[in-house]
Jmol script that loads the backbone (N, CA, C; Angstrom):
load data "model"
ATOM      1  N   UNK A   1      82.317 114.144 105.135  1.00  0.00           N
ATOM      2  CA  UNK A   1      82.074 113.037 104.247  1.00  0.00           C
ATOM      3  C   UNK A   1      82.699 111.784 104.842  1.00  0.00           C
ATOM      4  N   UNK A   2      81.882 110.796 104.921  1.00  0.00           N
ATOM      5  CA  UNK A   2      82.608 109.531 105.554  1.00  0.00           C
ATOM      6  C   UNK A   2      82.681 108.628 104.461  1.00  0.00           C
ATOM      7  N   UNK A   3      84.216 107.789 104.225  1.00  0.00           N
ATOM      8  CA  UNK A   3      84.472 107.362 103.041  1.00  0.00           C
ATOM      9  C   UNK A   3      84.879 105.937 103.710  1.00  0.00           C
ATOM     10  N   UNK A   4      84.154 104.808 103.322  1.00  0.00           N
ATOM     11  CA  UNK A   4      84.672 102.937 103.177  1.00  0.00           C
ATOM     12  C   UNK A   4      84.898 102.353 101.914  1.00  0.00           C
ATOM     13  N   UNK A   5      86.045 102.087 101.996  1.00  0.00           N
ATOM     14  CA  UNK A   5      86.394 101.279 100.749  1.00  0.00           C
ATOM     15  C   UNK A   5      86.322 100.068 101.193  1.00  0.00           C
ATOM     16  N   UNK A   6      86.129  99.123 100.391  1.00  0.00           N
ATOM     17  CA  UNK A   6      85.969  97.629 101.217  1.00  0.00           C
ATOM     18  C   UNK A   6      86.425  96.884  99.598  1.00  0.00           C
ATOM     19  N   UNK A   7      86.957  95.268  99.903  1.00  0.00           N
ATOM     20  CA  UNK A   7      87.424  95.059  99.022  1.00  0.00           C
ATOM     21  C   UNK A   7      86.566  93.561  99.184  1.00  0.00           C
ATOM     22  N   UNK A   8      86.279  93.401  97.595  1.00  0.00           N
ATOM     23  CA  UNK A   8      85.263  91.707  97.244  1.00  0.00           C
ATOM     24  C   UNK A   8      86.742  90.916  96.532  1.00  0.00           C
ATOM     25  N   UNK A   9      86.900  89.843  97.594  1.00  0.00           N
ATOM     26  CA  UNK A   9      87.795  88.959  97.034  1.00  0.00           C
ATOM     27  C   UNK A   9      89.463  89.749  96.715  1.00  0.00           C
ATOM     28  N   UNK A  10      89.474  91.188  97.848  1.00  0.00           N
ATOM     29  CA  UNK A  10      90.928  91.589  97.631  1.00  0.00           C
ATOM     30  C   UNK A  10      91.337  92.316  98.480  1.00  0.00           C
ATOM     31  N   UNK A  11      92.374  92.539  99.137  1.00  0.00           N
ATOM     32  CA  UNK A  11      92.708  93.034 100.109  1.00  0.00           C
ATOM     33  C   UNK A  11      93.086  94.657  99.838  1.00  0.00           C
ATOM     34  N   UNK A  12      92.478  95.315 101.081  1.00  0.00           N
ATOM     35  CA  UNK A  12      92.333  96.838 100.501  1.00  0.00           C
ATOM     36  C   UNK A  12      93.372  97.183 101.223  1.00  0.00           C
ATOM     37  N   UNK A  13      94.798  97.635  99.932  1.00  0.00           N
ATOM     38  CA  UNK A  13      96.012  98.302 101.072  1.00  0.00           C
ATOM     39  C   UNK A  13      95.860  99.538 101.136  1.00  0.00           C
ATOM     40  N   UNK A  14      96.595 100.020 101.836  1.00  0.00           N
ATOM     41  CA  UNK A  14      96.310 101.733 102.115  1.00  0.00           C
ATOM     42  C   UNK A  14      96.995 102.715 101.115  1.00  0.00           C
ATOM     43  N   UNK A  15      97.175 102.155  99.866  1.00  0.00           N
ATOM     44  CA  UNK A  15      98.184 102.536  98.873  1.00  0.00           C
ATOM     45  C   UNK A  15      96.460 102.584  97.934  1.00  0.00           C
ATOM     46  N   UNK A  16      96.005 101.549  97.791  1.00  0.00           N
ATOM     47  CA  UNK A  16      94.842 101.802  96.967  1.00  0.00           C
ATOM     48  C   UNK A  16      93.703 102.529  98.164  1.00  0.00           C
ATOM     49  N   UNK A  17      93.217 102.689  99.368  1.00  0.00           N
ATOM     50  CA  UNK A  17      93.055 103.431  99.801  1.00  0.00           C
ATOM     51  C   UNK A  17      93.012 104.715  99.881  1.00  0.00           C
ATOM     52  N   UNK A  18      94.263 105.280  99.948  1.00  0.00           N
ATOM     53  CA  UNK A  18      94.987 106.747  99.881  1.00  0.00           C
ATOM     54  C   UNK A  18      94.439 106.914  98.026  1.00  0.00           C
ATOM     55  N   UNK A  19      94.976 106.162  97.002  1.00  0.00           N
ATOM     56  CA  UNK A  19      94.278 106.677  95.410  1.00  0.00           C
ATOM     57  C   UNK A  19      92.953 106.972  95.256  1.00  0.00           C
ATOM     58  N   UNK A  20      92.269 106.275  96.116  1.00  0.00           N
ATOM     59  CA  UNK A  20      90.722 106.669  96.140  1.00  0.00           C
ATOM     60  C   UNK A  20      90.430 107.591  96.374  1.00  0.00           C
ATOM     61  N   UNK A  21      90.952 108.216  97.972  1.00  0.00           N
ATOM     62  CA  UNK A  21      90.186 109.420  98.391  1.00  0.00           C
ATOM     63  C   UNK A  21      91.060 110.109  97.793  1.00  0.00           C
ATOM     64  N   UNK A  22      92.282 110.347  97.210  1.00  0.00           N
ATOM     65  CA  UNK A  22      93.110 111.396  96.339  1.00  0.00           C
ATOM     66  C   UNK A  22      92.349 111.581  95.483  1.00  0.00           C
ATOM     67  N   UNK A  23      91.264 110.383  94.748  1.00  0.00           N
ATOM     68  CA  UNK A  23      90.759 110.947  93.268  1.00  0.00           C
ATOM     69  C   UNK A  23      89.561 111.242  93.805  1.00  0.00           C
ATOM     70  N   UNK A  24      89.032 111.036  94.445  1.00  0.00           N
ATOM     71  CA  UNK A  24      87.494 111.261  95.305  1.00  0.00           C
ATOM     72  C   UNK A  24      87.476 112.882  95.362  1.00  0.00           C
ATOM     73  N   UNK A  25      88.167 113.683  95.756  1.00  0.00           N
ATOM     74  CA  UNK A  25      88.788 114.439  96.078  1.00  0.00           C
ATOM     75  C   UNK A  25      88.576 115.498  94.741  1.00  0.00           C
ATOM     76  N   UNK A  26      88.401 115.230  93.957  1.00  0.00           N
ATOM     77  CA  UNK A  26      88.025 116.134  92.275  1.00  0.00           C
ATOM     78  C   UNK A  26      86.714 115.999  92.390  1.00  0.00           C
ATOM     79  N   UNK A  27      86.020 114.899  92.870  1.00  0.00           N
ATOM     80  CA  UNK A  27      84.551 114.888  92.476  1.00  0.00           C
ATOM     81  C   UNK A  27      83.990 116.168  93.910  1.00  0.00           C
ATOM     82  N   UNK A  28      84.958 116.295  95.222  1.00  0.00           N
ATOM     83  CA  UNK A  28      84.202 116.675  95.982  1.00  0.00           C
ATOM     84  C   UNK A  28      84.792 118.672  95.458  1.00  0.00           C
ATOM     85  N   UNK A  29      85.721 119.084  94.843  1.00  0.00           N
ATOM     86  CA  UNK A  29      85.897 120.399  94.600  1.00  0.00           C
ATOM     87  C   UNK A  29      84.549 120.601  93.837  1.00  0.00           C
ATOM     88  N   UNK A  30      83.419 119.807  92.930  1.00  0.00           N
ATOM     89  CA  UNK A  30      82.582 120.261  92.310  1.00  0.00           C
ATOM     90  C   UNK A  30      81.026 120.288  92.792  1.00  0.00           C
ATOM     91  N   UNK A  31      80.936 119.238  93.572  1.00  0.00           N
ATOM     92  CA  UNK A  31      79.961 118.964  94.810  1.00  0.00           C
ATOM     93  C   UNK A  31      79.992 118.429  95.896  1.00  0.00           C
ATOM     94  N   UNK A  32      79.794 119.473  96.629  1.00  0.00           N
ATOM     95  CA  UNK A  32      80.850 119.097  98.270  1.00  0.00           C
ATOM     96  C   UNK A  32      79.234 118.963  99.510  1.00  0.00           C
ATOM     97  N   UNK A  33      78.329 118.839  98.680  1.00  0.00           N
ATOM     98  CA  UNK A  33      76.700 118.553  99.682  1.00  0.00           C
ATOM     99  C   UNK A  33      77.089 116.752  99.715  1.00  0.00           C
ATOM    100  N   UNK A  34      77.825 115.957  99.985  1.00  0.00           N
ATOM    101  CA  UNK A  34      78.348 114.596  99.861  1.00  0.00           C
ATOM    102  C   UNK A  34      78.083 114.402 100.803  1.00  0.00           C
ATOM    103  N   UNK A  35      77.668 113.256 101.619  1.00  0.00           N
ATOM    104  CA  UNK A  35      76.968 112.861 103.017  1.00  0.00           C
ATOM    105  C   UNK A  35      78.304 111.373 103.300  1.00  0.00           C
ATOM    106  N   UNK A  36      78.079 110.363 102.208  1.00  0.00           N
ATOM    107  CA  UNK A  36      78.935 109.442 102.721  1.00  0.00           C
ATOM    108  C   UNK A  36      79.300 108.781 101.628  1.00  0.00           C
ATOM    109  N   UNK A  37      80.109 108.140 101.324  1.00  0.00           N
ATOM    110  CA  UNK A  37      80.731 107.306  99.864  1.00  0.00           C
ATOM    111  C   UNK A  37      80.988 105.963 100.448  1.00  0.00           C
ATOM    112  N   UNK A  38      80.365 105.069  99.582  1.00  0.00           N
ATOM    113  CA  UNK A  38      80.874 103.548  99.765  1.00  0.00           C
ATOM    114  C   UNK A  38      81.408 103.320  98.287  1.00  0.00           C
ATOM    115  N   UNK A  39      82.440 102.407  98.603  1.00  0.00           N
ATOM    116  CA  UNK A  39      83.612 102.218  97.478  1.00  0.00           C
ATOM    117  C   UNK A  39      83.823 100.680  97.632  1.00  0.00           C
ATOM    118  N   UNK A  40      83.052  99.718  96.340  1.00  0.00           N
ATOM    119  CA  UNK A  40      83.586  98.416  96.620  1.00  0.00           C
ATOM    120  C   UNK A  40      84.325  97.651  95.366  1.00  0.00           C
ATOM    121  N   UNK A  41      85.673  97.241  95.752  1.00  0.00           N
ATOM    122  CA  UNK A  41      86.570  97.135  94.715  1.00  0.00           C
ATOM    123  C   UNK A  41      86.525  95.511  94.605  1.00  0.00           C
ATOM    124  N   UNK A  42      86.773  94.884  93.428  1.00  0.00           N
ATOM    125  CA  UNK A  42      86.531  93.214  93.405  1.00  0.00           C
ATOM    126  C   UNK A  42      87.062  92.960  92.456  1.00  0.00           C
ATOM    127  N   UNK A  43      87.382  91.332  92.322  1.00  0.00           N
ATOM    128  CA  UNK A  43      88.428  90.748  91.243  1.00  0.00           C
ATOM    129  C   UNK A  43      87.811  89.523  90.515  1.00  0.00           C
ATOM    130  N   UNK A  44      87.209  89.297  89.559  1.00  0.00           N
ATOM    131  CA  UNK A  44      86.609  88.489  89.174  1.00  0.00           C
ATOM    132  C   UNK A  44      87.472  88.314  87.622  1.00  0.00           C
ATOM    133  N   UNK A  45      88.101  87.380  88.271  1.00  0.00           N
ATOM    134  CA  UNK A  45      89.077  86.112  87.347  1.00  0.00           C
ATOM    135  C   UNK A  45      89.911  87.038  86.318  1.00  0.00           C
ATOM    136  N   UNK A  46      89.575  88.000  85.559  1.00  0.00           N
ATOM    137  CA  UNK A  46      90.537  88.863  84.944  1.00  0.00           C
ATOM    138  C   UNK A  46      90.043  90.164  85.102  1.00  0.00           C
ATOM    139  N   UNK A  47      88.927  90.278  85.111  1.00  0.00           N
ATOM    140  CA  UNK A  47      88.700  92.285  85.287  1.00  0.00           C
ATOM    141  C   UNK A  47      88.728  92.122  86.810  1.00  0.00           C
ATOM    142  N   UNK A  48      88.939  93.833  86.735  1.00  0.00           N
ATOM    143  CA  UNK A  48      88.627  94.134  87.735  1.00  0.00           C
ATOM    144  C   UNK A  48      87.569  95.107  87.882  1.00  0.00           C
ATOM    145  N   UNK A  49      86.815  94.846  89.278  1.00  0.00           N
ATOM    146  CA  UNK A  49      85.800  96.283  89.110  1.00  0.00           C
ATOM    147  C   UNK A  49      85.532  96.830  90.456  1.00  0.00           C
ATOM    148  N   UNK A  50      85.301  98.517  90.016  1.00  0.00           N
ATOM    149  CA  UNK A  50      84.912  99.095  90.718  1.00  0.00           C
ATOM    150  C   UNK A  50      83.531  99.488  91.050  1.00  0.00           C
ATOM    151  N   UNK A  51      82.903  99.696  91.976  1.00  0.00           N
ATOM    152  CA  UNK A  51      81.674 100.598  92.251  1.00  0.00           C
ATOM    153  C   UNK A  51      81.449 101.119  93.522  1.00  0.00           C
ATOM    154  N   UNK A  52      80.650 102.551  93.456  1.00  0.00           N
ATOM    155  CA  UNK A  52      80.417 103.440  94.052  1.00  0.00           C
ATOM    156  C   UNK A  52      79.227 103.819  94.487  1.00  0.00           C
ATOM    157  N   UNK A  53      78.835 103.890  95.878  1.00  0.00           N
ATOM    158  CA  UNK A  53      77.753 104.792  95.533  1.00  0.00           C
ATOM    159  C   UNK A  53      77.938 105.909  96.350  1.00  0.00           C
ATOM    160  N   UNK A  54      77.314 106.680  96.123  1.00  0.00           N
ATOM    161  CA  UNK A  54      77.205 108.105  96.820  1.00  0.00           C
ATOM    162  C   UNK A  54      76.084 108.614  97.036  1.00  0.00           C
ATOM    163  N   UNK A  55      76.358 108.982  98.582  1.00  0.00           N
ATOM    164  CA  UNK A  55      75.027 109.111  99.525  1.00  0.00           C
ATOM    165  C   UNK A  55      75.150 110.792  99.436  1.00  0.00           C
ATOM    166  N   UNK A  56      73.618 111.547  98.961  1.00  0.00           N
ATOM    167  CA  UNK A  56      73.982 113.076  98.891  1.00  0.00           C
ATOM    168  C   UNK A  56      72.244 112.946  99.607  1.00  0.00           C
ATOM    169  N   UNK A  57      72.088 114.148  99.889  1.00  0.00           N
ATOM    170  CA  UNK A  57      70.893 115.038 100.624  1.00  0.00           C
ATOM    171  C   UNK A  57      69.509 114.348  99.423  1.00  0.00           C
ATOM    172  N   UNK A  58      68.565 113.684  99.527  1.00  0.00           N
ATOM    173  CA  UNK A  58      68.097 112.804  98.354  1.00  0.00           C
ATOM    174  C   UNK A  58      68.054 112.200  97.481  1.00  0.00           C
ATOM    175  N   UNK A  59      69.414 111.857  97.254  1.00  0.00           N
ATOM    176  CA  UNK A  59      69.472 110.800  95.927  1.00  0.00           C
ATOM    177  C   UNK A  59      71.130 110.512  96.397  1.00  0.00           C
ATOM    178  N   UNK A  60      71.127 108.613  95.837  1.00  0.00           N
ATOM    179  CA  UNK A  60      72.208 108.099  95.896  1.00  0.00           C
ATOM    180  C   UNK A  60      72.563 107.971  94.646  1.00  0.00           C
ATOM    181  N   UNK A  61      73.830 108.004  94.225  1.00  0.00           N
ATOM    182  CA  UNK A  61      74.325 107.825  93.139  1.00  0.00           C
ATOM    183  C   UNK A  61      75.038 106.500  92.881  1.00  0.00           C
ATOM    184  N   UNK A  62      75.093 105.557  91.770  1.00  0.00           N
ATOM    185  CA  UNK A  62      75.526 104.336  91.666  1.00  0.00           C
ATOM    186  C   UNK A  62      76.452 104.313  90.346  1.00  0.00           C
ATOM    187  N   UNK A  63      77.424 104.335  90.420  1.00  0.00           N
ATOM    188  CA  UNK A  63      78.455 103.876  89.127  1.00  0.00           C
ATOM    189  C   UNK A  63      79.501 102.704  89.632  1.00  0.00           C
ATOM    190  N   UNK A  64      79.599 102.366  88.380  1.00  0.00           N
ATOM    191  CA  UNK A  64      80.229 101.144  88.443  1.00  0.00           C
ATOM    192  C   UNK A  64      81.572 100.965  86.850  1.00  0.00           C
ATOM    193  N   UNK A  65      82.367 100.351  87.044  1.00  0.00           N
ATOM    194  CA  UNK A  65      83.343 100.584  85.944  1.00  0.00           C
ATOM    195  C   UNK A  65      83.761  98.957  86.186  1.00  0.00           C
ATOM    196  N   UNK A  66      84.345  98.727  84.989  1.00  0.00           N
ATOM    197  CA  UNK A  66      85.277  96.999  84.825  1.00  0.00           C
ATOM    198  C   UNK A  66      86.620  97.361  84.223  1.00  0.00           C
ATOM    199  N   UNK A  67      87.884  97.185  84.333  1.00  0.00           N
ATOM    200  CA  UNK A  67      88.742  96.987  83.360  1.00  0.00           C
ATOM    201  C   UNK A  67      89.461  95.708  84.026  1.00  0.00           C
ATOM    202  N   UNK A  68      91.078  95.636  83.453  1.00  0.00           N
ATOM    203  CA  UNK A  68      92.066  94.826  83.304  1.00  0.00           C
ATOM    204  C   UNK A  68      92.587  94.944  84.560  1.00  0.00           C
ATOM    205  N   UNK A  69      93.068  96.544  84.610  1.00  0.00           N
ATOM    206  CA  UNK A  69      93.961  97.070  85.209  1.00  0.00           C
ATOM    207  C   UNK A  69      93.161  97.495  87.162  1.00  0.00           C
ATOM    208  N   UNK A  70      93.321  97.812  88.272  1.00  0.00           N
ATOM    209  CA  UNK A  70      92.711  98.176  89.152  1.00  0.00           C
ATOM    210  C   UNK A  70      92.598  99.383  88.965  1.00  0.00           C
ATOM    211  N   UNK A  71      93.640 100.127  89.152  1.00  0.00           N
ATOM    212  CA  UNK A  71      93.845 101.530  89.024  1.00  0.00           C
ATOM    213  C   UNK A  71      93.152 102.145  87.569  1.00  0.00           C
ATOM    214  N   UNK A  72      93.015 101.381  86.580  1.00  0.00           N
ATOM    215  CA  UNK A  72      92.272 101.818  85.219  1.00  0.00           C
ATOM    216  C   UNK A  72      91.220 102.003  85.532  1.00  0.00           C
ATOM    217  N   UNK A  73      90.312 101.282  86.207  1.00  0.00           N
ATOM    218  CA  UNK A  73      89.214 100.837  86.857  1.00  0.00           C
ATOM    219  C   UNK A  73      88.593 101.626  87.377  1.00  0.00           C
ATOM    220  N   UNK A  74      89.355 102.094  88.658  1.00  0.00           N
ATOM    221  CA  UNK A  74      89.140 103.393  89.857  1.00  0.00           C
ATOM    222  C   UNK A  74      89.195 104.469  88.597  1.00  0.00           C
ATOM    223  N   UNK A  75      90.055 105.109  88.042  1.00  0.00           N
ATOM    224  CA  UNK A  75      90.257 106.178  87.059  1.00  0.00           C
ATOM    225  C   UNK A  75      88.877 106.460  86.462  1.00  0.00           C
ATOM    226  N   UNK A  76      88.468 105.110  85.847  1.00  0.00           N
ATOM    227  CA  UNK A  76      87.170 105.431  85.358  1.00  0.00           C
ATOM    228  C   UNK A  76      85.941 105.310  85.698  1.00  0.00           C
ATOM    229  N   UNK A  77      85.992 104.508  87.198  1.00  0.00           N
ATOM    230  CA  UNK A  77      85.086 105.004  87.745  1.00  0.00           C
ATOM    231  C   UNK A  77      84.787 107.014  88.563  1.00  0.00           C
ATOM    232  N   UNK A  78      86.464 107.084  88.491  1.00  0.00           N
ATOM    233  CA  UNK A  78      85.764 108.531  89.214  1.00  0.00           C
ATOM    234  C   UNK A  78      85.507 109.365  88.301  1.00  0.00           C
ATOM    235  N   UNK A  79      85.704 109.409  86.567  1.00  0.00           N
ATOM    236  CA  UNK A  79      85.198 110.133  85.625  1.00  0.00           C
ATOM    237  C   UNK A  79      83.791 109.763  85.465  1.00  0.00           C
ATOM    238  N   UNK A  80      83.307 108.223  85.724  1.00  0.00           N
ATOM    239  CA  UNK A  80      81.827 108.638  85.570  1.00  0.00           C
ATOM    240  C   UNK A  80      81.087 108.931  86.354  1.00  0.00           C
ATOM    241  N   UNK A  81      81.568 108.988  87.944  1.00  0.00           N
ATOM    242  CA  UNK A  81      81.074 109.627  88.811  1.00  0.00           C
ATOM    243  C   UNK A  81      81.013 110.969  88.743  1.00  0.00           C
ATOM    244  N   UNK A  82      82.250 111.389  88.305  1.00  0.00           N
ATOM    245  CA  UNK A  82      82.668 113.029  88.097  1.00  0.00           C
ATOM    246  C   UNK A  82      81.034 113.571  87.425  1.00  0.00           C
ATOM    247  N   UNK A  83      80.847 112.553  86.131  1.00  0.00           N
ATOM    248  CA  UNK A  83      79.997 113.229  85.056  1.00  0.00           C
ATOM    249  C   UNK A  83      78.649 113.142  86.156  1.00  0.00           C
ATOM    250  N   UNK A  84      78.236 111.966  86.302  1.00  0.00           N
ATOM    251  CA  UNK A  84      76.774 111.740  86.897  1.00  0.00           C
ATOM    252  C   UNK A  84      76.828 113.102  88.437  1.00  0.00           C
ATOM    253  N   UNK A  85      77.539 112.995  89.457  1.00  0.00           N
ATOM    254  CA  UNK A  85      78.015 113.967  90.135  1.00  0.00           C
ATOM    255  C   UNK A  85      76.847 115.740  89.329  1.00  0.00           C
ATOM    256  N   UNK A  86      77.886 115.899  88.308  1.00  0.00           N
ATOM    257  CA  UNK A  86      77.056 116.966  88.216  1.00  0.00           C
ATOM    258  C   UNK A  86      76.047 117.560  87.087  1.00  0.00           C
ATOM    259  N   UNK A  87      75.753 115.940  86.886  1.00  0.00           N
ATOM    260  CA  UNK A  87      74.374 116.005  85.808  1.00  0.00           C
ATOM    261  C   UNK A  87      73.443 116.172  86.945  1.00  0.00           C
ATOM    262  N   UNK A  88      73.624 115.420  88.197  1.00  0.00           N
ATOM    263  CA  UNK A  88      72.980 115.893  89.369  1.00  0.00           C
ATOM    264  C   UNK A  88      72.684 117.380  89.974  1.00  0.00           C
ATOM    265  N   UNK A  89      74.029 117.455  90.007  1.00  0.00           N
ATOM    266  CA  UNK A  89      74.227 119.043  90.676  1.00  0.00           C
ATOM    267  C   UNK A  89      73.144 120.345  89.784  1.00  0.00           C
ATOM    268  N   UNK A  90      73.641 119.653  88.548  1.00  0.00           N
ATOM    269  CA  UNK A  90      72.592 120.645  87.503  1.00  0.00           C
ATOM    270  C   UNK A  90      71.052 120.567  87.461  1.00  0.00           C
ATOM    271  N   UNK A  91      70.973 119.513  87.689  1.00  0.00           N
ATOM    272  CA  UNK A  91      69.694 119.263  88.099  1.00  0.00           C
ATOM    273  C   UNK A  91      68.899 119.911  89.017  1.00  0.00           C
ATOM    274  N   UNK A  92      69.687 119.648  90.407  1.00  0.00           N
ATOM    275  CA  UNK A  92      68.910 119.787  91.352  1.00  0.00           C
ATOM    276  C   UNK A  92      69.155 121.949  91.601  1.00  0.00           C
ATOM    277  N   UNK A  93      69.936 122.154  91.514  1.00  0.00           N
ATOM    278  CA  UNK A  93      70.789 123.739  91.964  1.00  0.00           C
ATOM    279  C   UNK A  93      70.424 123.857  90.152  1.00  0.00           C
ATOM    280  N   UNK A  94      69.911 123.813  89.207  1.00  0.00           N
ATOM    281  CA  UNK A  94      69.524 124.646  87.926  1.00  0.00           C
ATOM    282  C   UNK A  94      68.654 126.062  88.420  1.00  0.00           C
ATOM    283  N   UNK A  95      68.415 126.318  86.770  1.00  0.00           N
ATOM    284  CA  UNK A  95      68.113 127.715  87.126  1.00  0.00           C
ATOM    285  C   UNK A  95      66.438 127.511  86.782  1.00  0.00           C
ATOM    286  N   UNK A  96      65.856 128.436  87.323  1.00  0.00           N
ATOM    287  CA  UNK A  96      64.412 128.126  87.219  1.00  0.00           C
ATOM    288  C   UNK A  96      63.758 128.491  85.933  1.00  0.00           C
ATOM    289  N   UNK A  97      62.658 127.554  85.740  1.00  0.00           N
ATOM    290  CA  UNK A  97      62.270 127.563  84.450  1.00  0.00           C
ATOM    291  C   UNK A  97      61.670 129.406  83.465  1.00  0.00           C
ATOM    292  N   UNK A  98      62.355 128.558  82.667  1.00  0.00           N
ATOM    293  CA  UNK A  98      62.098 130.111  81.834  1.00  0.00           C
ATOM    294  C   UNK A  98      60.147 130.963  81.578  1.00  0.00           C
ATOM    295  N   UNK A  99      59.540 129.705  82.573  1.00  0.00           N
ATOM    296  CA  UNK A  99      58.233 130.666  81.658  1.00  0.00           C
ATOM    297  C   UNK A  99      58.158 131.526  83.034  1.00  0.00           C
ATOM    298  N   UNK A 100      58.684 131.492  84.384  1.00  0.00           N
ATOM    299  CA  UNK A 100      58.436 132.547  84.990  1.00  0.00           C
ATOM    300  C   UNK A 100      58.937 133.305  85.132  1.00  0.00           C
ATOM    301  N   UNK A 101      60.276 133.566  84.306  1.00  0.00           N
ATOM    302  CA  UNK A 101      60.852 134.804  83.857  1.00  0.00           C
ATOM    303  C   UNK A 101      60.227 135.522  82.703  1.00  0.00           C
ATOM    304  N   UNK A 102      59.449 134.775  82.024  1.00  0.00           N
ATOM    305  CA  UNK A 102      58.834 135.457  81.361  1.00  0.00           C
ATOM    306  C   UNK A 102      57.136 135.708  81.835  1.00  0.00           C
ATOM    307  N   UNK A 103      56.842 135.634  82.711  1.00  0.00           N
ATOM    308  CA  UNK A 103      55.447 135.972  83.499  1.00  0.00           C
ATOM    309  C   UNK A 103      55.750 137.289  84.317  1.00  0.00           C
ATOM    310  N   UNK A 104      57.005 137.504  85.109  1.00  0.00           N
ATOM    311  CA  UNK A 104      57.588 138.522  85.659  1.00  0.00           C
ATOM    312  C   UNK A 104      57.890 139.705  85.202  1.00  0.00           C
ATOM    313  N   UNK A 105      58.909 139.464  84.059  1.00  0.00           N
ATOM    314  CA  UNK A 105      58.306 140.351  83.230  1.00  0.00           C
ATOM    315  C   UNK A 105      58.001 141.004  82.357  1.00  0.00           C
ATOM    316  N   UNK A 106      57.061 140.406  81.903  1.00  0.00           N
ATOM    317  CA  UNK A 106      55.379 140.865  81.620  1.00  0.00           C
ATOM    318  C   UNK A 106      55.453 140.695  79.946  1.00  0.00           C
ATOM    319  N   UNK A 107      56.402 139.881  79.927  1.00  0.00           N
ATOM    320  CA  UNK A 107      56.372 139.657  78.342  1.00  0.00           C
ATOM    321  C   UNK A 107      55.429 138.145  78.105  1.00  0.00           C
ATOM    322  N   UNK A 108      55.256 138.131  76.778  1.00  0.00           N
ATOM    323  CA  UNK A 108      54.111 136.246  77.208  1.00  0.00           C
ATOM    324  C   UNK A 108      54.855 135.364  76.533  1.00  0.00           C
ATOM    325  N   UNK A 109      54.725 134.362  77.382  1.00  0.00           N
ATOM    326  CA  UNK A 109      55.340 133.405  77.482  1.00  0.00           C
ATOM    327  C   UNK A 109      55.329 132.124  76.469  1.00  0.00           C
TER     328      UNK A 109
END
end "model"
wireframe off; spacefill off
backbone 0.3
color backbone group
């Protein structure tokens, strides 16, 4: 997984760096098919915000979060990544539809 954090209007220390891929790091124990993560953090006059996207095997994922705080920010961006993450995962790796378990067998559907 190749991970850039880049910062709009703020300097990216390696202290907020290192928190990223520490929390990045929960989203990848649940789906680890992750190709590359861009992470862009920015400061606009009192919030702050985060966004993400995530590059997986056909589909990119895009979340984005605002708070006060930076670190509030990141926090909640990686819970809604967490969620979207594996509304994906369920999606794509689900289980196959029930009418051809019921064509197999041999009950009707």
């Amino acid at each position: 997984m190749n991970l850039s954090v880049s910062g709009h209007h703020l300097v990216v220390t390696p202290a907020i760096r290192a928190y990223v891929g520490e929390k990045l790091e929960r989203v990848l124990r649940h789906f680890d098919h992750i190709i590359d993560v861009h992470v862009i953090l920015s400061v606009e006059k009192l919030r702050q915000c985060a966004e993400v996207t995530l590059h997986t095997r056909g589909k990119d994922i895009f979340v984005q979060s605002e708070h006060e705080n930076l670190y509030s920010a990141i926090d909640e961006l990686i819970d809604k990544l967490d969620r979207a993450v594996m509304k994906h995962k369920d999606r794509a790796f689900g289980h196959p539809h029930s009418a051809l378990k019921h064509q197999d067998s041999g009950e009707p559907a």
